[in-house]
N, C-alpha and C positions, 0 to 999 in steps of 0.2 A: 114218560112223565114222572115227574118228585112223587107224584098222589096215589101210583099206582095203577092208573087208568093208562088203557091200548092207546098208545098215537101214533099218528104218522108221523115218518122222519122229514125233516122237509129238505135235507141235503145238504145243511151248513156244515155239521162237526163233524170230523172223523172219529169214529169210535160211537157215535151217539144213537147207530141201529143196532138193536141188539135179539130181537127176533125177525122173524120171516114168517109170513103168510103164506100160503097156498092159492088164495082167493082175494080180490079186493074188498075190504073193509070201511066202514062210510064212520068212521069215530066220531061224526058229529051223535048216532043214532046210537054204536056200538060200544061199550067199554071194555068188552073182551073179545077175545076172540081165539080159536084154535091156531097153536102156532107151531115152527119149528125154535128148538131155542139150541139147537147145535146142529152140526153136518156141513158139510161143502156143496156148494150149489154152483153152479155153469150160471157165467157171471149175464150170458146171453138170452137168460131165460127169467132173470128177475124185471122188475118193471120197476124203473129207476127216475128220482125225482130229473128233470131237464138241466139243473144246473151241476149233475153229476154226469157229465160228459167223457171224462177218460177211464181206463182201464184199473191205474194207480187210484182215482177218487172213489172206485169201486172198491175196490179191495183195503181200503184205506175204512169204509162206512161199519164195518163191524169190527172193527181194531178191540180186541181187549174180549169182544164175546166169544161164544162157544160157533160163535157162524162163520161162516168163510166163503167167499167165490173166488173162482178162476175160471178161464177162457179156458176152451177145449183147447187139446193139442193141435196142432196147423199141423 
């Protein structure tokens, strides 16, 4: 958010998630929260809004931050 306050991403802009949680966060209650704000994370282990359906709109979501997914190796 512009104000500084924790949000949830809602899965429109690429580039517009820029930390990662460990736990789910209720930011109607929460303003902050403990987060990751860098590291590569296994793209199959985050918990992703519904309208983020492929792999590319995964990896696309932290475009520009310090965070990253990828699929494990097949």
């Amino acid at each position: 958010a512009d104000n500084g306050e924790f949000k949830a991403w809602d899965g429109q802009e690429s580039g517009k998630a820029v930390y990662l949680t460990s736990h789910p966060v209720d930011t109607s209650k929460q303003k902050s929260a403990q987060c990751y704000k860098t590291g590569i994370f296994n793209i199959a282990a985050v918990n992703w809004p519904d309208s983020v359906d492929t792999d590319a709109k995964k990896c696309a979501a932290f475009a520009g931050s310090g965070v990253s997914v990828q699929p494990l190796a097949r």
